[in-house]
N, CA, C and O atoms as a Tinker XYZ file with bonds, in Angstrom:
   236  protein
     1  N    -58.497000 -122.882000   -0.396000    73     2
     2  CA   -57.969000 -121.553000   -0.105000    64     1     3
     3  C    -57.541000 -120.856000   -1.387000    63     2     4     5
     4  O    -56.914000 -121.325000   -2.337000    81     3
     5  N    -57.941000 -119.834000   -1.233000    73     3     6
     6  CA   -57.683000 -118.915000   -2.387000    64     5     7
     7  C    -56.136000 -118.483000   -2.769000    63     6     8     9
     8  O    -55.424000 -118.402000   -1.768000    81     7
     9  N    -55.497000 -118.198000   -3.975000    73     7    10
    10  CA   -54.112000 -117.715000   -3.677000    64     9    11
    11  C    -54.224000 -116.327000   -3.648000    63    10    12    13
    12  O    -54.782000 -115.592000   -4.463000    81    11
    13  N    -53.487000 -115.978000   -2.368000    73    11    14
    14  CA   -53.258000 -114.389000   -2.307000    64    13    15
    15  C    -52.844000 -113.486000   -4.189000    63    14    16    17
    16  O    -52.289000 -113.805000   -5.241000    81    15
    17  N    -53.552000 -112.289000   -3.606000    73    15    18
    18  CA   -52.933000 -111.640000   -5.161000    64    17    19
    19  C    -52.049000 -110.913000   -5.278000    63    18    20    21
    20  O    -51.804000 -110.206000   -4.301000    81    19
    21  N    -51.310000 -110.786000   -6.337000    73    19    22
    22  CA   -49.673000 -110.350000   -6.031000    64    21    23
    23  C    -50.049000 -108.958000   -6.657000    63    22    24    25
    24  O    -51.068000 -108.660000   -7.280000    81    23
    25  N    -48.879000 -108.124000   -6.306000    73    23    26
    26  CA   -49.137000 -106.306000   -6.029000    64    25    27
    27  C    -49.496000 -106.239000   -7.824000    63    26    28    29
    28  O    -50.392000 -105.455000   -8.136000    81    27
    29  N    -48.878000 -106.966000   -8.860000    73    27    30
    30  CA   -49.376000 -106.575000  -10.355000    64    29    31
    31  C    -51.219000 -107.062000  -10.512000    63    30    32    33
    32  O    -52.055000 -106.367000  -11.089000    81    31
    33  N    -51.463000 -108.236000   -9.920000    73    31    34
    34  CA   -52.955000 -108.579000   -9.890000    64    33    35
    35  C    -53.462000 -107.310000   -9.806000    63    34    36    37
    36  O    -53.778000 -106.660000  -10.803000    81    35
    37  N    -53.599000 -106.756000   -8.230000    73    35    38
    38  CA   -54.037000 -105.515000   -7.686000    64    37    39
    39  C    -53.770000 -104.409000   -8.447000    63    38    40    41
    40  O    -54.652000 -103.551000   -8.443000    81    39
    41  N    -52.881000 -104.220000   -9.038000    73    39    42
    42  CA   -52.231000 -103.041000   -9.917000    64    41    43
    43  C    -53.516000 -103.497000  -10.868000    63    42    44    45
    44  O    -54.690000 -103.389000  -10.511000    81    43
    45  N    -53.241000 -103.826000  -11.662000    73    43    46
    46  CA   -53.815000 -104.300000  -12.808000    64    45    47
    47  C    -55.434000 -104.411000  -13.108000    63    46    48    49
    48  O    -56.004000 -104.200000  -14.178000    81    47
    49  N    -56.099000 -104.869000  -11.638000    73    47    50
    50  CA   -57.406000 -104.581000  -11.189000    64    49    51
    51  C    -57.956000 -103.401000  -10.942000    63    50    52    53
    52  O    -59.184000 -103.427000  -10.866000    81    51
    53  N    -57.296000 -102.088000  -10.750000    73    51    54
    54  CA   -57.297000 -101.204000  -10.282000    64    53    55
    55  C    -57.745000  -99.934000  -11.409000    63    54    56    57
    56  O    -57.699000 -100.027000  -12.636000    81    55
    57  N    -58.087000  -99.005000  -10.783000    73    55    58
    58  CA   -59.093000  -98.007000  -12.315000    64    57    59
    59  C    -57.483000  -96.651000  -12.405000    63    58    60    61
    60  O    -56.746000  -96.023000  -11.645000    81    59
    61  N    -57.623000  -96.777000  -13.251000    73    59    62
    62  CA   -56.397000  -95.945000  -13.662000    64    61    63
    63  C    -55.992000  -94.997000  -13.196000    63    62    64    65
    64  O    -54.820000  -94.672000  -13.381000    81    63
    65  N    -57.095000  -94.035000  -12.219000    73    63    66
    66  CA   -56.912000  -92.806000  -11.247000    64    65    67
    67  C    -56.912000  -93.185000   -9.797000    63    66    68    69
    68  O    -57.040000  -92.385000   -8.871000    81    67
    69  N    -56.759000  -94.451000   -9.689000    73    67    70
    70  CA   -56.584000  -94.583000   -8.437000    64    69    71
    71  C    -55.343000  -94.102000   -8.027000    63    70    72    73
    72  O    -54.284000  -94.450000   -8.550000    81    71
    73  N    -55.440000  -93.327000   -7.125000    73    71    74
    74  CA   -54.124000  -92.984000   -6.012000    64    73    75
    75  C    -54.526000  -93.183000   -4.912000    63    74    76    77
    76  O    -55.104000  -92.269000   -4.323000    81    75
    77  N    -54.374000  -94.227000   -4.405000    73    75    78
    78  CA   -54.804000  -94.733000   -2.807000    64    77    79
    79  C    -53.501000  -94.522000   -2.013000    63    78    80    81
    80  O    -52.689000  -95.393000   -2.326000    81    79
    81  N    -53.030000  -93.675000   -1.105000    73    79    82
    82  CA   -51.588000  -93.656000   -0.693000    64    81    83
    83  C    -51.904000  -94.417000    0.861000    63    82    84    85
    84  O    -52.742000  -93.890000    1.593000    81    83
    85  N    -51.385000  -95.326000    1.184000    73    83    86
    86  CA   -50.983000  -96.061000    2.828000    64    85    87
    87  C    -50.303000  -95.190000    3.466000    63    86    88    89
    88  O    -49.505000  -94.446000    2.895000    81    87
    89  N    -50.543000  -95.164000    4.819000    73    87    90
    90  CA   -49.778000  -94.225000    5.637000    64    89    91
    91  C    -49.395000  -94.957000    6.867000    63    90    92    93
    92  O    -50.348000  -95.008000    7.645000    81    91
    93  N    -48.442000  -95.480000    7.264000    73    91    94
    94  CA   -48.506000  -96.639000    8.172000    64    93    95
    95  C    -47.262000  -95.913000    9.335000    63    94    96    97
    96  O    -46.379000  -95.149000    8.946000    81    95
    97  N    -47.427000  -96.324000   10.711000    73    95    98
    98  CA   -46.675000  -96.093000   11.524000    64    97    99
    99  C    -47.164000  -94.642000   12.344000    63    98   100   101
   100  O    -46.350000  -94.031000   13.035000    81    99
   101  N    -48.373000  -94.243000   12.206000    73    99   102
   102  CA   -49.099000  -93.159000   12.738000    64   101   103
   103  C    -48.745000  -93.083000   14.037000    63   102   104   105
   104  O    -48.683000  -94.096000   14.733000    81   103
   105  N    -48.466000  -91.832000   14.514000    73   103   106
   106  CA   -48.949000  -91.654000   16.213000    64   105   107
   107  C    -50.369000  -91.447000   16.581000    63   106   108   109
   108  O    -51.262000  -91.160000   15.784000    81   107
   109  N    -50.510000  -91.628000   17.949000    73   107   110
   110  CA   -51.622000  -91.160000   18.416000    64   109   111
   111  C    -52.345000  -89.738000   18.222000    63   110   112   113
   112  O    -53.532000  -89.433000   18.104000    81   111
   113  N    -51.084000  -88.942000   18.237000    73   111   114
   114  CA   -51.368000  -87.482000   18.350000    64   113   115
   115  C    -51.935000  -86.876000   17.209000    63   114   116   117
   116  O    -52.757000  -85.983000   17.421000    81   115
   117  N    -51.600000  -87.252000   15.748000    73   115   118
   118  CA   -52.031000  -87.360000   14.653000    64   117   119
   119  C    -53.046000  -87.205000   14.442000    63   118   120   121
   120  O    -53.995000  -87.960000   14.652000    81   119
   121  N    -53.011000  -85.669000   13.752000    73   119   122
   122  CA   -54.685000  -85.371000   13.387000    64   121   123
   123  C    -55.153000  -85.572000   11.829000    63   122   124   125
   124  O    -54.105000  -85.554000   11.185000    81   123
   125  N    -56.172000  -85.742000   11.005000    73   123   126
   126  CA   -56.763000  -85.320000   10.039000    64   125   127
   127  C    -56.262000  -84.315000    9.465000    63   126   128   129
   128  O    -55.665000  -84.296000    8.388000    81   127
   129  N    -56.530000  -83.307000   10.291000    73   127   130
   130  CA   -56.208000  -82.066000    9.659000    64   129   131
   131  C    -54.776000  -82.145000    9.634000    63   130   132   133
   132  O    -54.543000  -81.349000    8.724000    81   131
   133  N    -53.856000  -82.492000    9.951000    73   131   134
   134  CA   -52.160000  -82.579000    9.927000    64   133   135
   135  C    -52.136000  -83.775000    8.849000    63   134   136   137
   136  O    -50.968000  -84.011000    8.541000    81   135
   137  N    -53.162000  -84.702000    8.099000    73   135   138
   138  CA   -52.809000  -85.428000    7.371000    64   137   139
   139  C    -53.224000  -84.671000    5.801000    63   138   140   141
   140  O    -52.660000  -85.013000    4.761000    81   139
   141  N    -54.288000  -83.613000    5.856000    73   139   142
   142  CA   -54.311000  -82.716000    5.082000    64   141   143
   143  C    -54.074000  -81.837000    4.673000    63   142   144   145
   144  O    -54.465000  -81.291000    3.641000    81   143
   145  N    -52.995000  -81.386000    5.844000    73   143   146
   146  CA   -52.527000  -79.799000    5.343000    64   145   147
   147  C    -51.141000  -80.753000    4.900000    63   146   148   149
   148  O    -50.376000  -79.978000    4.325000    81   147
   149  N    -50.664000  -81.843000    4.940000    73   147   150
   150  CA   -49.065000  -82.552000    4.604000    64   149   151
   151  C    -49.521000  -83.045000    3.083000    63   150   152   153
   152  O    -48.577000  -83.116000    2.296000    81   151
   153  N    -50.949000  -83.429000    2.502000    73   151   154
   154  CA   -50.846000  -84.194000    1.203000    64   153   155
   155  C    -51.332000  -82.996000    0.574000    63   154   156   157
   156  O    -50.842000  -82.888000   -0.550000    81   155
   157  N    -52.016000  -82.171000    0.835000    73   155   158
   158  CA   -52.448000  -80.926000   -0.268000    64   157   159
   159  C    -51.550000  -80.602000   -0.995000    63   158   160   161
   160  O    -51.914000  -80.116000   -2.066000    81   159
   161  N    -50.208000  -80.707000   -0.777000    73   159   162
   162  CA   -49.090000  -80.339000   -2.110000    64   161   163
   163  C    -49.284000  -80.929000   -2.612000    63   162   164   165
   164  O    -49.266000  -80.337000   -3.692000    81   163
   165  N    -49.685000  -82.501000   -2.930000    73   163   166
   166  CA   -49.807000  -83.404000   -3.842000    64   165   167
   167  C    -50.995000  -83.127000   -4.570000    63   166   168   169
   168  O    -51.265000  -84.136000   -5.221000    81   167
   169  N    -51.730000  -82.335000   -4.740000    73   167   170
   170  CA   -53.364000  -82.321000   -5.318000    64   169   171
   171  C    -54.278000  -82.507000   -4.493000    63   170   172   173
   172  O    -54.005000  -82.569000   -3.295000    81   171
   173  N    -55.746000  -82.658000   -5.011000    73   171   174
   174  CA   -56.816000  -82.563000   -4.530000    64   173   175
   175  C    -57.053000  -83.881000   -3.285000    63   174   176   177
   176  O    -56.512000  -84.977000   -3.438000    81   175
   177  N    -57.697000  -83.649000   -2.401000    73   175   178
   178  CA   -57.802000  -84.746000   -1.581000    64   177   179
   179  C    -59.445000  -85.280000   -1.653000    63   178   180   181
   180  O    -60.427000  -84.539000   -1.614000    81   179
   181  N    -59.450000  -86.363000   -1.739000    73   179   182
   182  CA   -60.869000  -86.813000   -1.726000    64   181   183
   183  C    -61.233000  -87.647000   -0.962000    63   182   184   185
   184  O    -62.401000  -88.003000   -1.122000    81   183
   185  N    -60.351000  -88.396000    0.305000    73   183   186
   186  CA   -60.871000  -89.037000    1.061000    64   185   187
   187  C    -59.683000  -88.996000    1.962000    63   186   188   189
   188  O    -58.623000  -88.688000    1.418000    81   187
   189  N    -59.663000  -89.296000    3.471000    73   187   190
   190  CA   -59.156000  -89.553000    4.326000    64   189   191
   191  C    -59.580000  -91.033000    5.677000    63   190   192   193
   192  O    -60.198000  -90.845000    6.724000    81   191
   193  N    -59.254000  -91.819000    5.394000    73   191   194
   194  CA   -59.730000  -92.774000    6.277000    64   193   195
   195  C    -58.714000  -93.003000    7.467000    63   194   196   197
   196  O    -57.659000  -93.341000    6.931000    81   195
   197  N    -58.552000  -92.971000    8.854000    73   195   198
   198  CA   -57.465000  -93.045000    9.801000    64   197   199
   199  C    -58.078000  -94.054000   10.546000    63   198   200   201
   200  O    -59.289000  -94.074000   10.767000    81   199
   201  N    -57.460000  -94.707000   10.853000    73   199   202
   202  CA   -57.822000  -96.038000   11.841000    64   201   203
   203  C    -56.342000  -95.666000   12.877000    63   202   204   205
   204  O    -55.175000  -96.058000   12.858000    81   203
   205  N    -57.067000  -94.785000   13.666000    73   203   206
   206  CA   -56.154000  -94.471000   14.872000    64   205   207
   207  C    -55.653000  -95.658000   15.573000    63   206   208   209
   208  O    -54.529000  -96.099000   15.335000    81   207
   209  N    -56.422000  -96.175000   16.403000    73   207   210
   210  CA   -56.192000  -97.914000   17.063000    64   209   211
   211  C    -55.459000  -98.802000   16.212000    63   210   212   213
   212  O    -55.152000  -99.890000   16.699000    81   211
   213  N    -55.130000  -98.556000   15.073000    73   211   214
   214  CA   -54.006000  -99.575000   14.272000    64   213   215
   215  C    -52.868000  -98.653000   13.605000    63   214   216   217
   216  O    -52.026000  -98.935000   12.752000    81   215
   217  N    -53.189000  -97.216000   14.424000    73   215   218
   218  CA   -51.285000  -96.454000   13.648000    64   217   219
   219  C    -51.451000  -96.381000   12.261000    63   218   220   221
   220  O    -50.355000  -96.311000   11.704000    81   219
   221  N    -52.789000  -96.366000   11.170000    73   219   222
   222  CA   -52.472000  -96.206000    9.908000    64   221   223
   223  C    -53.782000  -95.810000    9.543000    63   222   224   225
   224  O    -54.831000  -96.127000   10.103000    81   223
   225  N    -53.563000  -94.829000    8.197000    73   223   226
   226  CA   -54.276000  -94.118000    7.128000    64   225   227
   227  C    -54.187000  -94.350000    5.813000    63   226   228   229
   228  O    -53.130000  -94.698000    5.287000    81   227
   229  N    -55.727000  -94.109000    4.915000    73   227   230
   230  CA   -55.153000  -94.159000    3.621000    64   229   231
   231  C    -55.445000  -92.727000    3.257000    63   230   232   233
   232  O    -56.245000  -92.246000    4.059000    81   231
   233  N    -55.093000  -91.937000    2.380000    73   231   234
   234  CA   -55.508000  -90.606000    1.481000    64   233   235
   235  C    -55.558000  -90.857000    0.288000    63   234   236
   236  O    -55.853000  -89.973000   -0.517000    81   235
């Protein structure tokens, strides 16, 4: 068995512009578009993935 990798591994593996943000604890009601009009203050958006059936998103 492999040893899990600790959050600096992952950090550290990672390309320097990554901003992958977790979004965890979603409702059902929760749209896309309500997850994009809430991060557009933060800059450009380039991806949205929602896994409705598990309550979480990444942007």
């Amino acid at each position: 068995n492999a040893k899990p990798l600790t959050f600096d591994d992952v950090y550290n593996q990672s390309s320097q512009t990554n901003c992958t943000v977790y979004c965890g604890g979603l409702t059902n009601g929760l749209t896309e578009e309500l997850i994009q009009k809430t991060f557009n203050n933060f800059g450009l958006i380039q991806e949205i993935r929602v896994f409705k059936d598990k309550g979480y998103a990444f942007v």
